[in-house]
NUSEMAR-192375 format. One line per 2 residues: number of its first residue (from 1); their letters; for each residue x, y, z of N, C-alpha, C, O. Coordinates in Angstrom, 3 decimals, padded with zeros to 6 digits. Layout:
<balums>
NUM	A	X Y Z X Y Z X Y Z X Y Z  ...
</balums>
This chain:
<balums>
1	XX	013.194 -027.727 -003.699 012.639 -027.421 -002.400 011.862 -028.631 -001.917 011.107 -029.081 -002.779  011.856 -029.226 -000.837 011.341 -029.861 -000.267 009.908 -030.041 000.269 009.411 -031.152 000.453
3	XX	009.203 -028.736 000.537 008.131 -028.189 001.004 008.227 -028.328 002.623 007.185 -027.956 003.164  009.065 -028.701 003.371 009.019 -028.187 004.831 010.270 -026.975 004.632 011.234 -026.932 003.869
5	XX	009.862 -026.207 005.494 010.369 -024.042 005.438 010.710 -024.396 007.131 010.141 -025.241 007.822  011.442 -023.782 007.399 011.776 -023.173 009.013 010.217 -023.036 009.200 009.471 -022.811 008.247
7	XX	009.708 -023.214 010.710 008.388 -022.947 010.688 008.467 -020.487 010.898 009.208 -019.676 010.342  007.591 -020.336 011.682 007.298 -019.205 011.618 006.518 -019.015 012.343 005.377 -019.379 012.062
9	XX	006.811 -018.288 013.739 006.189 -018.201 014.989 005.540 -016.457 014.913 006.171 -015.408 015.041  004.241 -016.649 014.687 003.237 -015.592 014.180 003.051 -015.026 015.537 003.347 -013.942 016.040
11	XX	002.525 -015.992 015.929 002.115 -015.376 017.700 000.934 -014.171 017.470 000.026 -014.360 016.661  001.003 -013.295 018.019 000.126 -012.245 018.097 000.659 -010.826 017.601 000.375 -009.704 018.019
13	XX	001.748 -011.330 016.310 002.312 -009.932 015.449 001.640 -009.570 014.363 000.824 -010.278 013.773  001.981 -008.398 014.057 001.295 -008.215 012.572 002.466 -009.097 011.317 003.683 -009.206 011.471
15	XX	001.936 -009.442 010.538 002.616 -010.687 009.662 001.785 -009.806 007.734 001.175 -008.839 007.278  002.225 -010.692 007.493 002.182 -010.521 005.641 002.599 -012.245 005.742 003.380 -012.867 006.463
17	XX	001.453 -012.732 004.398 001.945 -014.007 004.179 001.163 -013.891 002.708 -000.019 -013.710 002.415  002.651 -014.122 001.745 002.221 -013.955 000.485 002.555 -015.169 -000.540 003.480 -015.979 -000.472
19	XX	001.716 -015.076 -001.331 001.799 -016.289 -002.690 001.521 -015.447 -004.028 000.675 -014.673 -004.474  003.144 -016.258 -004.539 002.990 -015.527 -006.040 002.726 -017.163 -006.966 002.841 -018.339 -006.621
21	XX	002.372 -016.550 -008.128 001.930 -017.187 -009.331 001.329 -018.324 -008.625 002.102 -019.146 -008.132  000.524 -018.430 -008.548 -000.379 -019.756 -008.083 -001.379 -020.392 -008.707 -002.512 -019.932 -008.572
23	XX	-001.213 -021.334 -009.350 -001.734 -022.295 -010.336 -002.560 -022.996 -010.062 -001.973 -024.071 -009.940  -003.873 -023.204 -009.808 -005.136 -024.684 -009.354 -004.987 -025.447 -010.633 -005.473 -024.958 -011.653
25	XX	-004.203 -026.898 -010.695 -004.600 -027.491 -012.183 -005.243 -029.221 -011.169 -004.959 -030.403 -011.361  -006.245 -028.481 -010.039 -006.239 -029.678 -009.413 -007.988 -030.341 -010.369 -008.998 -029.651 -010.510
27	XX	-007.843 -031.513 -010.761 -008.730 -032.360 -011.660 -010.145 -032.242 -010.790 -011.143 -032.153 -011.506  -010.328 -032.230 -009.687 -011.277 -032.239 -009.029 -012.350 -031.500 -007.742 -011.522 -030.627 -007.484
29	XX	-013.226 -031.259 -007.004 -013.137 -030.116 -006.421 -013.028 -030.355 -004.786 -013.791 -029.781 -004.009  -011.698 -031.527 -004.229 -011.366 -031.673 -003.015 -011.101 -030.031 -002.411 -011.300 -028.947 -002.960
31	XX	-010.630 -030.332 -001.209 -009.884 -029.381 -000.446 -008.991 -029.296 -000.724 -008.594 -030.459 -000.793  -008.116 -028.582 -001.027 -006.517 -028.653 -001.429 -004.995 -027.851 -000.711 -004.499 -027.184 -001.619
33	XX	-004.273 -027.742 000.391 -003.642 -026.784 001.026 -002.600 -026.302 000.490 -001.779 -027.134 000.103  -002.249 -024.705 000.269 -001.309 -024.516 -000.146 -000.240 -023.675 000.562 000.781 -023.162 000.104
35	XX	-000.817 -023.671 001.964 000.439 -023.223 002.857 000.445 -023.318 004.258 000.007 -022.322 004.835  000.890 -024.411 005.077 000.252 -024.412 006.203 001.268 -024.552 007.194 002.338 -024.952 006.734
37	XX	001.240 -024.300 008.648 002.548 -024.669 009.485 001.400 -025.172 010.469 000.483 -024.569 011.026  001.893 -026.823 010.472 001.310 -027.617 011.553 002.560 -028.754 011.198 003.538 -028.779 010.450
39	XX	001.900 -029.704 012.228 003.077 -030.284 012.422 002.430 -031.669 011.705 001.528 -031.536 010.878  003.077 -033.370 012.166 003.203 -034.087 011.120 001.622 -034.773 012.321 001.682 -034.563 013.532
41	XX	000.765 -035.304 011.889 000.050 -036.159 012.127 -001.067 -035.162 013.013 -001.701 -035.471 014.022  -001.066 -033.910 012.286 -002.325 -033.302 012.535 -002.250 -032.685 014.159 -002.747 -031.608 014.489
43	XX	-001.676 -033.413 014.881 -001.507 -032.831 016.203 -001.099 -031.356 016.565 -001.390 -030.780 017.613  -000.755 -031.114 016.066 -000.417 -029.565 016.650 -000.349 -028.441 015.393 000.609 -028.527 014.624
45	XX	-001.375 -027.369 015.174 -001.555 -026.740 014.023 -001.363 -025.619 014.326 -001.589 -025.308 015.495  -000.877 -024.606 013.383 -000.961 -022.963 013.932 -002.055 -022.515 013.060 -003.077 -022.075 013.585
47	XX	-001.897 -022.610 011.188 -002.728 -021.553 010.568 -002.663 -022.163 008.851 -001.627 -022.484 008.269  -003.825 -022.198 008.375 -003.207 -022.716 006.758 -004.241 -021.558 005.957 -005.207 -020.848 006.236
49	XX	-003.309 -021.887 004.715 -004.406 -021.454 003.450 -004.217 -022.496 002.347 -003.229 -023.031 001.845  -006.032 -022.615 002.091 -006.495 -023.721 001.404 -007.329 -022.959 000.615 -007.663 -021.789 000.795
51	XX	-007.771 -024.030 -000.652 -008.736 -023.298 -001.297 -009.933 -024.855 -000.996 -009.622 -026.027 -001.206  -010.644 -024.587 -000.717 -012.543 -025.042 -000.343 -012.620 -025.628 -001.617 -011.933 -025.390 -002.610
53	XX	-013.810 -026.657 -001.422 -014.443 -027.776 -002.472 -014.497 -026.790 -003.352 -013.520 -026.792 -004.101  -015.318 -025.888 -003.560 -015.729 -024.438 -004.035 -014.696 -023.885 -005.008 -015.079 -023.321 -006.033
55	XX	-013.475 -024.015 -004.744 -012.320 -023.217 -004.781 -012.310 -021.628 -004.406 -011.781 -020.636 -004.908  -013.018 -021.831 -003.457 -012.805 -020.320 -002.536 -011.391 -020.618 -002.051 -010.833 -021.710 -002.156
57	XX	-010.778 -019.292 -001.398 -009.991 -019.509 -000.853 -009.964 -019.106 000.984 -010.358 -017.983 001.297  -009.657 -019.734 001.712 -009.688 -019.631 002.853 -008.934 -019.505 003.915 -009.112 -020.573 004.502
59	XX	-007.983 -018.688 004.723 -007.280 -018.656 005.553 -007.491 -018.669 007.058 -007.908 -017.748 007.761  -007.112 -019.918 007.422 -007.946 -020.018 009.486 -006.673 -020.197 010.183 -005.594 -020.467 009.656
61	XX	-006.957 -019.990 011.627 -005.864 -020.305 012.378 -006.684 -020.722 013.809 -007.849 -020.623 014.193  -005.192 -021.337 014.479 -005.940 -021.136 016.406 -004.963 -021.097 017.436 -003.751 -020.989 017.624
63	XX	-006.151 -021.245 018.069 -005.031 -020.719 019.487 -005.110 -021.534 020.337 -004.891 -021.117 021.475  -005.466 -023.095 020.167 -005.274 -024.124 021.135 -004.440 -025.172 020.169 -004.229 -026.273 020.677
65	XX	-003.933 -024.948 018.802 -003.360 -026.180 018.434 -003.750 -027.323 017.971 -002.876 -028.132 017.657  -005.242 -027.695 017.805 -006.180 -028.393 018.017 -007.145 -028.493 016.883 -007.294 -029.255 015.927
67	XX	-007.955 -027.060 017.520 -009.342 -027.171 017.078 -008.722 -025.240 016.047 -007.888 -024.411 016.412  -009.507 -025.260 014.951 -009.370 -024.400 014.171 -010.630 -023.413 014.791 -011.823 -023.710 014.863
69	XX	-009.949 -022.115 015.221 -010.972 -021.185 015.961 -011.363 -019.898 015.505 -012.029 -019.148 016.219  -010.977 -019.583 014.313 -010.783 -018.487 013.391 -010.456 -018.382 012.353 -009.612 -019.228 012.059
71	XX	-010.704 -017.739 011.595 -010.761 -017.502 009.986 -011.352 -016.786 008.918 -012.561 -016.635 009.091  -010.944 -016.331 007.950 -011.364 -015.244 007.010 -011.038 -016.245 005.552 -010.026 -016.914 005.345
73	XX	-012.234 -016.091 004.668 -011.996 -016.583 003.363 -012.653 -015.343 002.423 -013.565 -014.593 002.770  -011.970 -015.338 001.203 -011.672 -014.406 000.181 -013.214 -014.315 -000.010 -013.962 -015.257 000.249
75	XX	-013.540 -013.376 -000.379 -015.276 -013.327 -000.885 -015.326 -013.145 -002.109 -014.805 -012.139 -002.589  -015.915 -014.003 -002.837 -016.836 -014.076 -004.368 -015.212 -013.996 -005.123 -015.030 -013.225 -006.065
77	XX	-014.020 -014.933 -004.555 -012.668 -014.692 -005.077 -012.376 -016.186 -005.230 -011.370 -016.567 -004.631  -013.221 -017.317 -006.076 -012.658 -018.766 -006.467 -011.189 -018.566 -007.009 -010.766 -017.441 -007.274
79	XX	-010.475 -019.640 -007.152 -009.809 -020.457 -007.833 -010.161 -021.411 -008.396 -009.636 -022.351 -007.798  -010.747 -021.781 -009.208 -011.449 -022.936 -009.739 -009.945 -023.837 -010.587 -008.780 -023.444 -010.523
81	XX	-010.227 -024.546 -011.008 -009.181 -025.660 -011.139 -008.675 -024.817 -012.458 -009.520 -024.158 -013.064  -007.408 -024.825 -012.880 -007.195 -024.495 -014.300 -007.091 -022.921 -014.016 -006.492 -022.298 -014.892
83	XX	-007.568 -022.193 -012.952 -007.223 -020.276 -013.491 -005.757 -020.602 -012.447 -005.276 -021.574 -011.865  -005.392 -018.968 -012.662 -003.839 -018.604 -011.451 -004.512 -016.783 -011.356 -005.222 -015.955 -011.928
85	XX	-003.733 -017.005 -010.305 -003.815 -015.677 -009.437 -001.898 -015.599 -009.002 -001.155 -016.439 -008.494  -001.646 -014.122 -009.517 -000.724 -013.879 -009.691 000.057 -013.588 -008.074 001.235 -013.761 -007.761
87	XX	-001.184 -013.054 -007.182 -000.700 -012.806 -005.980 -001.586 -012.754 -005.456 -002.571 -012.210 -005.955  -001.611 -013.446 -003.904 -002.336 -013.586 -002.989 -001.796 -013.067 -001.334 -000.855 -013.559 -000.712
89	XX	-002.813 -011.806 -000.823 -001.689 -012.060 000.083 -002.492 -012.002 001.280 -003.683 -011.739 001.118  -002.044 -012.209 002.512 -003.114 -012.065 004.088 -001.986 -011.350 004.556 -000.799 -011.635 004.397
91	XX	-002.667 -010.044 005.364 -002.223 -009.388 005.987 -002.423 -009.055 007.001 -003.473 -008.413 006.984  -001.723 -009.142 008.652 -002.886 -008.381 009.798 -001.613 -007.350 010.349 -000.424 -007.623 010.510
93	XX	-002.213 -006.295 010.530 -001.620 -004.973 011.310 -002.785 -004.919 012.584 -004.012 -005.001 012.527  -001.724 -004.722 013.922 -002.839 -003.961 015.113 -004.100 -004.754 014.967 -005.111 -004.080 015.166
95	XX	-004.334 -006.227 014.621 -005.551 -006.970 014.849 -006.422 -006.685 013.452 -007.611 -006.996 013.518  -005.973 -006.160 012.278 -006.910 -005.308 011.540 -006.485 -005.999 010.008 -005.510 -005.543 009.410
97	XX	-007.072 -006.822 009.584 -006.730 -007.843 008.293 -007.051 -007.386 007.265 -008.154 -006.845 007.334  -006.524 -007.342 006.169 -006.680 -007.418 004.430 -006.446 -008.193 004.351 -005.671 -008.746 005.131
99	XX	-007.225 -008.992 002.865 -006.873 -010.143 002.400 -006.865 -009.248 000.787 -007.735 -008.554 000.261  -005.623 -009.593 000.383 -005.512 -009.219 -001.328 -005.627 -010.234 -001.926 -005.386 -011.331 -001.422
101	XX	-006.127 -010.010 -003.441 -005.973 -011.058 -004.377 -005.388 -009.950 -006.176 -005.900 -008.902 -006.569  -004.776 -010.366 -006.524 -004.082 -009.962 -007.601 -004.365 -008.470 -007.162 -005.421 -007.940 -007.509
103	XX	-003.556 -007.879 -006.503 -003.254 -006.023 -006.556 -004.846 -005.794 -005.561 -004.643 -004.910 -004.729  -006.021 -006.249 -005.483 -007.475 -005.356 -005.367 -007.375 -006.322 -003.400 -007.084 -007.475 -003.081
105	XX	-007.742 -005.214 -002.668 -008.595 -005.371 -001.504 -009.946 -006.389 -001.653 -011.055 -006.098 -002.101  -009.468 -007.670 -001.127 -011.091 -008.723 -001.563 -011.645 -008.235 -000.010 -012.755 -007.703 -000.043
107	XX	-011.058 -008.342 001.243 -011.769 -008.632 002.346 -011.049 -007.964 003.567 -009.833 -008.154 003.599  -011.559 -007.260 004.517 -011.025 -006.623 005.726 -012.002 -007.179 007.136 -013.228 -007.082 007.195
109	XX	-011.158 -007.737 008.153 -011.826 -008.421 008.988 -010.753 -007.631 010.212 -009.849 -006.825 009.990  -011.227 -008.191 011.558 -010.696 -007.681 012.731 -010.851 -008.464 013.538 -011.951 -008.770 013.998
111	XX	-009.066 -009.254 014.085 -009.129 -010.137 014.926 -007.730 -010.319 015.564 -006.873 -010.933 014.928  -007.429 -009.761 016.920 -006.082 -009.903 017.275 -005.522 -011.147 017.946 -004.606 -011.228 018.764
113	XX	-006.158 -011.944 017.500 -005.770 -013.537 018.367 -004.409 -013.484 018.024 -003.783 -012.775 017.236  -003.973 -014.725 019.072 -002.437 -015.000 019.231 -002.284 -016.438 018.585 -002.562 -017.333 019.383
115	XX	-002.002 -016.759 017.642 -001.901 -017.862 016.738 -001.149 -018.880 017.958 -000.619 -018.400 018.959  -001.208 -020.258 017.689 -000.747 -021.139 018.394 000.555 -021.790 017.466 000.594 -022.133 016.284
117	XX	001.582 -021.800 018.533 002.904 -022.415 017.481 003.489 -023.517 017.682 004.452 -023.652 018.437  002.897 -024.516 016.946 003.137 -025.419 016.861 005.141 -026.009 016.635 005.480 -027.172 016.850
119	XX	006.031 -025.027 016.238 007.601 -024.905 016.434 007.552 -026.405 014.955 008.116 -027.497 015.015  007.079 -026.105 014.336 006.732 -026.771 013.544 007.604 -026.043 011.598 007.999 -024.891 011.412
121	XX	007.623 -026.977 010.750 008.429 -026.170 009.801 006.910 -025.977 008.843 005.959 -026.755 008.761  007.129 -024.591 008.165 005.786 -024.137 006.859 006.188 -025.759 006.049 007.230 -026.414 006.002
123	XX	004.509 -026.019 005.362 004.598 -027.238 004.675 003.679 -026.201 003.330 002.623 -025.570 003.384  004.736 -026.437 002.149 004.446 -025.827 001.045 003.290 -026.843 000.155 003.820 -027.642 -000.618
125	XX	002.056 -026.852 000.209 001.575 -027.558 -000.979 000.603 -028.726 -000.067 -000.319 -029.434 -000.474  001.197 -028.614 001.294 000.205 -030.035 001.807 -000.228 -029.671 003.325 000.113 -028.524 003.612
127	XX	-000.853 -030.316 004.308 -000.787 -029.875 005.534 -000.838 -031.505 006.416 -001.488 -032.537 006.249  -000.002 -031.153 007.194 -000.039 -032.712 007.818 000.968 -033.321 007.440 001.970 -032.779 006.973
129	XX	000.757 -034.869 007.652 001.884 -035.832 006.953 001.992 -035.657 005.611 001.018 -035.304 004.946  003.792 -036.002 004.805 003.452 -036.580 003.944 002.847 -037.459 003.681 002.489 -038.175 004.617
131	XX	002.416 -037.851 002.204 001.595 -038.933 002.204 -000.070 -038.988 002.180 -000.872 -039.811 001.738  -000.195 -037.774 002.836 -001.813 -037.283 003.137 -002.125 -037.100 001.489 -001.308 -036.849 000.603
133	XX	-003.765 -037.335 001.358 -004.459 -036.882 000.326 -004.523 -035.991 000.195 -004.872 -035.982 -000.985  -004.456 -034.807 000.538 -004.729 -032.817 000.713 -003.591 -032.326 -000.455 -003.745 -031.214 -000.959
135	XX	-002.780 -032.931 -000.752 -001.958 -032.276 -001.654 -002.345 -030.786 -002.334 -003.454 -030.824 -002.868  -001.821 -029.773 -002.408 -001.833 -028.789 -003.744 -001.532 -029.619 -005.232 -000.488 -030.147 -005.614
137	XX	-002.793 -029.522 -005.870 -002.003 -030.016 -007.651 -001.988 -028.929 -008.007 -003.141 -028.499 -007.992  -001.138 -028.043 -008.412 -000.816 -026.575 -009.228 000.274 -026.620 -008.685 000.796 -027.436 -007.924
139	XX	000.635 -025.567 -009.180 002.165 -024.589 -008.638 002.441 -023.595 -007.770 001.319 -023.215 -007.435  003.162 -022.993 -007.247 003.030 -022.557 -005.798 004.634 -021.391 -006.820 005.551 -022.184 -007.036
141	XX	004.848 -020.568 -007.125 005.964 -020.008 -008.035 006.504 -019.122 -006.589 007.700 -018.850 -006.697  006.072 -018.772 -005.674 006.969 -017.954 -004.362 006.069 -017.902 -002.979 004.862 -017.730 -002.805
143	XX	007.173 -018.124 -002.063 006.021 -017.917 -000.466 007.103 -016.584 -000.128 008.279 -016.543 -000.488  006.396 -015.552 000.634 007.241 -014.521 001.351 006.061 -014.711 002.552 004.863 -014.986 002.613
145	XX	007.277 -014.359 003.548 006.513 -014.597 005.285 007.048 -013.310 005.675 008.246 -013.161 005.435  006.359 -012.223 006.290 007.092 -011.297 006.950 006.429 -010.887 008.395 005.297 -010.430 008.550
147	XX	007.379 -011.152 009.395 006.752 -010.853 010.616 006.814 -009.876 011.220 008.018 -009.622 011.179  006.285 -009.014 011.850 006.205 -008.116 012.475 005.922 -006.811 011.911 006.337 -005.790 012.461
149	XX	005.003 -006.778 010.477 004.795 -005.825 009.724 004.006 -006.037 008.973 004.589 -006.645 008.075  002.327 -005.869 008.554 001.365 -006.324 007.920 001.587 -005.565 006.384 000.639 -005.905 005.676
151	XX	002.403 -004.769 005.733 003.221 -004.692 004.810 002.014 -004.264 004.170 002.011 -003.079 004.501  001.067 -004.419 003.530 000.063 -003.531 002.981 -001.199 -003.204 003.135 -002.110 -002.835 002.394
153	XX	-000.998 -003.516 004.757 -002.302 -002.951 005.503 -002.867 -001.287 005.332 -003.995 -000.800 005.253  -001.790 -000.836 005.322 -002.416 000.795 004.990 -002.717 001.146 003.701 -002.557 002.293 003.283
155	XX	-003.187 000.144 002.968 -003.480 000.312 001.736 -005.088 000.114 001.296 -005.371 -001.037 000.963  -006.338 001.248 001.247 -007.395 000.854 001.165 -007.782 000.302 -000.262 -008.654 -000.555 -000.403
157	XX	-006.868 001.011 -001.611 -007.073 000.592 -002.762 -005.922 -000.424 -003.030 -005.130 -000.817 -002.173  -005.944 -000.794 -004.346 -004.690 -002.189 -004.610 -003.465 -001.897 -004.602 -003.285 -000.769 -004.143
159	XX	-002.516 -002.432 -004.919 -001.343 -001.597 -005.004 -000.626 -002.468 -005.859 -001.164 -003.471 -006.329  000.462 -002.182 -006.077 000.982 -003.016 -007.422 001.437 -004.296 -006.937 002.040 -004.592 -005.905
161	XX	000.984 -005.054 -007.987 001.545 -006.643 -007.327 003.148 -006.618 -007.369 003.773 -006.309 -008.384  003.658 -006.929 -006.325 004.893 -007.057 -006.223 005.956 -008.527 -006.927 005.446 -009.638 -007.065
163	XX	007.332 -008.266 -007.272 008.019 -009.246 -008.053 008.821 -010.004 -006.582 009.292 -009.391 -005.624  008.788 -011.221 -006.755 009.230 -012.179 -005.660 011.385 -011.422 -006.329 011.795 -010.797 -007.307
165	XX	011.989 -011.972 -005.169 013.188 -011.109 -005.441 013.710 -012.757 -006.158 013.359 -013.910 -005.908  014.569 -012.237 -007.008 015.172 -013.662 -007.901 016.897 -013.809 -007.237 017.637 -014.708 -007.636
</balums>
């Protein structure tokens, strides 16, 4: 795989955007992206997930392309360099967000913005140019994108982590 994906025009649907087996074996505590659709030289962005100096994890987006105008990060849910999290997922139904982390409800927020689409392809592991310092060092084992269905939004307790299809 290359790490540029067809991009994925979110717009103002309910979406599911999931990561299986995900590995931090990054040496140090930069910023690091592990899924983002913007385009090449920073100019035109829709939405990423990164994990923070911290190794929090953090998911933002916007709606001018530009300037990052929104966002929800996992609470008291690191990645610190060296653990994995088997599944990660962001979900929004009807404006109304879960954020999962391995099967458990970390965070529920409420925000129906209309993501900005950059017509840009998903960049697996980096955001921006190649070449950029931001790299993901870990492993990235599955991305699932599903649009128009926040897929386990009606779920207040965890639910079983799901198997990427082989």
């Amino acid at each position: 795989m290359s790490g540029d994906e067809p991009g994925a025009n979110i717009g103002g649907s309910d979406f599911c955007i999931e990561l299986f087996d995900v590995v931090n074996d990054s040496p140090d505590a930069n910023a690091r992206f592990m899924l983002t659709d913007y385009a090449n030289g920073f100019s035109s962005k829709s939405w990423q997930i990164w994990t923070r100096a911290s190794g929090l994890i953090s998911f933002e987006w916007t709606t001018n392309g530009s300037n990052y105008d929104g966002g929800f990060y996992f609470q008291n849910q690191p990645l610190p360099a060296g653990t994995t999290a088997k599944h990660i997922a962001i979900c929004r139904s009807s404006g109304e967000y879960r954020l999962y982390f391995n099967g458990e409800l970390n965070r529920t927020g409420s925000n129906s913005t209309t993501f900005f689409n950059p017509s840009q392809p998903i960049r697996i592991g980096v955001r921006g140019s190649p070449g950029s310092n931001d790299w993901f060092e870990g492993k990235i084992g599955g991305v699932r994108i599903t649009i128009g269905e926040g897929v386990y939004t009606n779920k207040e307790r965890g639910y079983l982590i799901p198997v990427l299809p082989t």
